[in-house]
N, C-alpha and C positions, 0 to 999 in steps of 0.2 A: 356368577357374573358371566353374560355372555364375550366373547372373543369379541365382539365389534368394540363392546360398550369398557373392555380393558384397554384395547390400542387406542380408542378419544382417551381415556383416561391417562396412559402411557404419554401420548402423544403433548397431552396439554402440560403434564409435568415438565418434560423436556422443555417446551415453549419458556414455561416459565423458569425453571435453571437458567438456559441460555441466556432467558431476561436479567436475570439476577446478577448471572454474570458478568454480563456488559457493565452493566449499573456501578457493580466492584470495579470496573477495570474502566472506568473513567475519571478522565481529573479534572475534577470536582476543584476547584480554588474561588472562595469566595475573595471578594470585594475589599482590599484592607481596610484592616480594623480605622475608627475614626480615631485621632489624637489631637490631644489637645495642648499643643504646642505652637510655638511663633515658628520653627523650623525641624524636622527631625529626618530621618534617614535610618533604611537598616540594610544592610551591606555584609555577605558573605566575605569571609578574611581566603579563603584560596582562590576563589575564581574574581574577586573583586566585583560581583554581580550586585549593584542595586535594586533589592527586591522595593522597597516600600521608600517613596521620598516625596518632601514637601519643604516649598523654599529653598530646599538643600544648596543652593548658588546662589540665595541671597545673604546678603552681609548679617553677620550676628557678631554680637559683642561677647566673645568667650570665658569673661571670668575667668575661674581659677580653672577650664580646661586647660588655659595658657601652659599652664606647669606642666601638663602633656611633652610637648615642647623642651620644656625648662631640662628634662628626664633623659628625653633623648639626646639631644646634645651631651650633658654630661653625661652617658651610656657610651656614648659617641666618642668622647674625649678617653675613657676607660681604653675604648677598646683599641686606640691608636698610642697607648701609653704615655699619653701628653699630661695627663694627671691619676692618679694611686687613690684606690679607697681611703688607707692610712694616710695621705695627706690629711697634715694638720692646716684649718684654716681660720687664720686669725677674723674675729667677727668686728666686724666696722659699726658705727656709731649710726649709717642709714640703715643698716640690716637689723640692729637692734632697733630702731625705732618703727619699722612697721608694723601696721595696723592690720586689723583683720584676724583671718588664723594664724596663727603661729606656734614655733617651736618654743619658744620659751628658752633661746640662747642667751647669753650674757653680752656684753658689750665686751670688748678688749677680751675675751677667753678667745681657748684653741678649740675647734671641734673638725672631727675625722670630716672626711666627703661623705663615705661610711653614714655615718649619722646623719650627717646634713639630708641627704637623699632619702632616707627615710624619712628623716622630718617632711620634706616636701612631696613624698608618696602617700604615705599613712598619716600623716594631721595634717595635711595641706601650708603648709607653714610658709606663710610669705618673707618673715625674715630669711630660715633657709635659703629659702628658693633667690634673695639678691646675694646670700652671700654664696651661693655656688656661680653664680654669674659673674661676683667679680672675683673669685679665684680662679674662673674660667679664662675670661675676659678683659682682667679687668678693672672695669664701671660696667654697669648694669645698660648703659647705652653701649658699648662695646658688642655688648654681651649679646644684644637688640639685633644688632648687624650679623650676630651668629644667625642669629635663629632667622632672618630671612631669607638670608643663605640659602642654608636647609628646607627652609619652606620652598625657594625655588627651586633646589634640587629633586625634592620629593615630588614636584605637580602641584602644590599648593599655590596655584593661580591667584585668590582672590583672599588672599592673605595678607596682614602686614601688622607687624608683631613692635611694641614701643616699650615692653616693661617685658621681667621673668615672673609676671605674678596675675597679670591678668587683671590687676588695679586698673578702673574706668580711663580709658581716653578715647578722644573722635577718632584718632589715626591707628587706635587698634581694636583691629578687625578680623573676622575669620568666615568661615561657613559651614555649615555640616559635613556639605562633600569633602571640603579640606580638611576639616577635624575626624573622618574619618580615613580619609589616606592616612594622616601624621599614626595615627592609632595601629593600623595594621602593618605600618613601617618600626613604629616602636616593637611591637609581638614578633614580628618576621626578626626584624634584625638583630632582635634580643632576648631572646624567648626566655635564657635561664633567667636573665634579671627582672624580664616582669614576672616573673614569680612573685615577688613584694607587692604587689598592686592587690592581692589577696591576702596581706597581712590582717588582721580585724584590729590590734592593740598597738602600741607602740611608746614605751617611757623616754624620757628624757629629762634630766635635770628635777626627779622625782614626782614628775608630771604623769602619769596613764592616759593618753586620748586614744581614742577610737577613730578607727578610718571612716569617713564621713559616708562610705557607700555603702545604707541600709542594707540592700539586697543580697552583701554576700551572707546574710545573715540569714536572709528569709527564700532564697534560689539558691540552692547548692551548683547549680549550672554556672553561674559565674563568678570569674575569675578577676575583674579589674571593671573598669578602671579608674577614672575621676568623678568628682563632683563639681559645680559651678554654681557662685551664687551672688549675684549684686544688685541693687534694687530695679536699677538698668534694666540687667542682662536676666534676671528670674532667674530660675530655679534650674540648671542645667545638668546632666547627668548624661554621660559615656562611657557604657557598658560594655563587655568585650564577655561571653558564653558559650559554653560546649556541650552540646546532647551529639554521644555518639563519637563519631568521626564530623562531626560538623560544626566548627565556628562560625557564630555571627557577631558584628560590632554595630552595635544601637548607637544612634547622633540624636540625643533630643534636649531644646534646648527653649528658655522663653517661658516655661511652666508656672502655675501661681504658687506653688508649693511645694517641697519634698516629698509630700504623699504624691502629686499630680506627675512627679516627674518618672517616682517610681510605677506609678500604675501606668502610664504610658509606654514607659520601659518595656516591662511585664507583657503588654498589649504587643508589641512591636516581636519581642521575642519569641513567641507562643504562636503568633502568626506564621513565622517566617520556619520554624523548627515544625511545624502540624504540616504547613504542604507547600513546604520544599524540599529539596537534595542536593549535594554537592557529589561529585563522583568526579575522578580521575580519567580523562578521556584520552590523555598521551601526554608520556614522559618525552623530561629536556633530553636531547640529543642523541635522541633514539630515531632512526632514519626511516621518516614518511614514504619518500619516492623518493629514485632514482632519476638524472636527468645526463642526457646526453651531453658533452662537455668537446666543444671545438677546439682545434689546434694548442691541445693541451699534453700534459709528459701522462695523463689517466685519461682513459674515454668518459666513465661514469662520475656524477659528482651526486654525492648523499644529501638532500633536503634534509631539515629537522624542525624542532622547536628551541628557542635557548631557555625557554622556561617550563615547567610542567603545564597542560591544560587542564584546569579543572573550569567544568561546568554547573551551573547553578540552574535547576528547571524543578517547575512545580511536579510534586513528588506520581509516579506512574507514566511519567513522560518519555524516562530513558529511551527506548526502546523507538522512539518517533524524530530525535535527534540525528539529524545528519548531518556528516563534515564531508566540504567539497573544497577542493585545491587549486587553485589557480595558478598558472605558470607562464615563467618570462617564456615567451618562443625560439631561443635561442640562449645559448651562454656559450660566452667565450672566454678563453684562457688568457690572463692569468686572474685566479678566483683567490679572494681572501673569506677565511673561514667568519662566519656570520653574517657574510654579505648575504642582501636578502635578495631572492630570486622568486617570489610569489606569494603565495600567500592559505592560509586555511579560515576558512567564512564555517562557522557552527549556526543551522538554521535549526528553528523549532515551528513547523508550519510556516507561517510568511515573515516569522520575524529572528532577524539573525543576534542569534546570544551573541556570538564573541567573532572576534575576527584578530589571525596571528599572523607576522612577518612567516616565514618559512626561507629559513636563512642556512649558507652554505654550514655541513660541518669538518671541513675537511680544507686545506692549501692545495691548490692544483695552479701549479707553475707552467707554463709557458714551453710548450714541445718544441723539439729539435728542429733543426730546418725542413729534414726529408717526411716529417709527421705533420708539420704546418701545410708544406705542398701538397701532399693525399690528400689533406681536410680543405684546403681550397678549391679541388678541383672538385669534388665530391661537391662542395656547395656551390659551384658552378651551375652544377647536373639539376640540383634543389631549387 
């Protein structure tokens, strides 16, 4: 082989490697997948990134996601010691008479919270679910005013909660984006106890049911969390899944079937896990920039974050994300710690992922006389 006819040959490999390699090192993200749902949503649990949503802000009637809800409160109540697993709770003549799923309690018996809460996590149990509301509460309208509460404290805007069970009425109402806040605040706030959300069995009162969520059965990826179901409200299912280091929470709701709901699920998961990522782009109160600090007892005062940044970007993108800081043009003393002072904007090309306070982390008190005078005159000069 002559020298000329090995360097074109040489030559064109290269050409084509480098082609290749581009090709690898571009991000490729198709178009989400279709579903066939009245409303759904799929939502990263660290960065709160909505990757895929539809209708997600219009009203949907939530079924028995209600109990969602129902869970956290009493989680809620656990952990301010306002009520004991081993409470015993006397069962009321309403909580035995509910329709639907249920626990299969007695009327007039005692049963733990303990159990109660498993009944309404693993067999969706409507009776449970009032009689933890009115030992909570109560009455079950009591109970109501909890849980709106909550719902306003969390961000649930376009919420309003009339039952612990998610039984049909006009005036209760939810949305996907808000049934997936309430979700990633149940996981965050209570990680050991949604453990049980992955239970598969559950007996009581010589009863075996199954927890209505097929998929923990057939995706080893997920971990929780309810089912929903009224002729209304269809076939609903919120799913909560881990590949890796990476949780997602699926909102889909309005389905014509428990097959439609889970293949939707499945759909939404497998999208959002094949190309995307989450990564860790700065820890809480760890100091971004430093910032000059007028008539104060410190010159420098430390910016931060109060919460971790995690970012959510179609997967091979890292590398093309940039964070830019915005800052107040002045600060002056006296500074209280998380007071915000500007701000950090995450862009990915022309569109900006996330955007965080950047808030003092430090007190910086009010300088002496003869330290306030220097910095006056200095800002005279400015």
């Amino acid at each position: 082989m002559s020298t000329i006819r090995y360097l074109k040959i040489l030559t064109l490999l290269i050409l084509i490697f480098t082609h290749l390699n581009a090709f690898s090192q571009a991000n490729l993200v198709p178009a989400a997948p279709k579903v066939k749902a009245h409303a759904y949503l799929l939502m990263d649990f660290n960065s709160s990134r909505i990757i895929v949503s539809k209708n997600a802000d219009k009203r949907v009637e939530p079924a028995s996601l209600t109990k969602i809800m129902t869970v956290y409160i009493t989680l809620y109540e656990l952990s301010k010691n306002n009520i004991k697993l081993e409470d015993q709770v006397k069962i009321s003549e309403k909580a035995w008479r509910m329709k639907g799923s249920r626990m299969f309690i007695e009327v007039n018996s005692w049963v733990s919270v303990n159990e109660l809460l498993k009944g309404v996590i693993i067999q969706s149990g409507n009776d449970a679910s009032v009689a933890l509301a009115e030992h909570i509460a109560g009455s079950e309208s009591a109970f109501a005013d909890l849980m709106n509460q909550h719902a306003l404290n969390l961000g649930m805007r376009n919420t309003h909660f009339v039952n612990s069970t998610g039984w049909p009425d006009k005036n209760h109402y939810t949305t996907a984006k808000d049934l997936a806040i309430l979700t990633r605040a149940l996981i965050h706030n209570f990680k050991e106890q949604y453990k049980v959300f992955k239970v598969k069995y559950y007996s009581y009162n010589g009863i075996k049911q199954p927890n209505r969520n097929r998929l923990l059965w057939t995706d080893n990826r997920v971990d929780g969390v309810k089912t929903g179901h009224t002729e209304s409200a269809g076939y609903c299912l919120i799913t909560s899944a881990t590949q890796k280091n990476m949780r997602l929470i699926s909102v889909v709701t309005g389905t014509n079937s428990e097959s439609a709901r889970e293949t939707a699920t499945r759909k939404l998961l497998n999208y959002g896990f094949r190309f995307y990522e989450t990564f860790l782009l700065n820890k809480a109160h760890e100091s971004l920039t430093t910032q000059r600090v007028w008539k104060g007892d410190k010159d420098e005062l430390n910016l931060g974050l109060t919460e971790d940044l995690y970012i959510t970007a179609p997967r091979g993108s890292r590398s093309k994300i940039k964070a830019n800081m915005k800052l107040n043009a002045m600060i002056t003393a006296p500074v209280t710690k998380g007071q915000e002072f500007g701000s950090v904007n995450v862009t990915l090309a022309d569109e900006v992922l996330v955007s965080r306070p950047l808030v003092a982390l430090d007190d910086i008190k009010e300088g002496g006389l003869f330290s306030k005078l220097i910095d006056n005159i200095i800002l005279m000069f400015k």
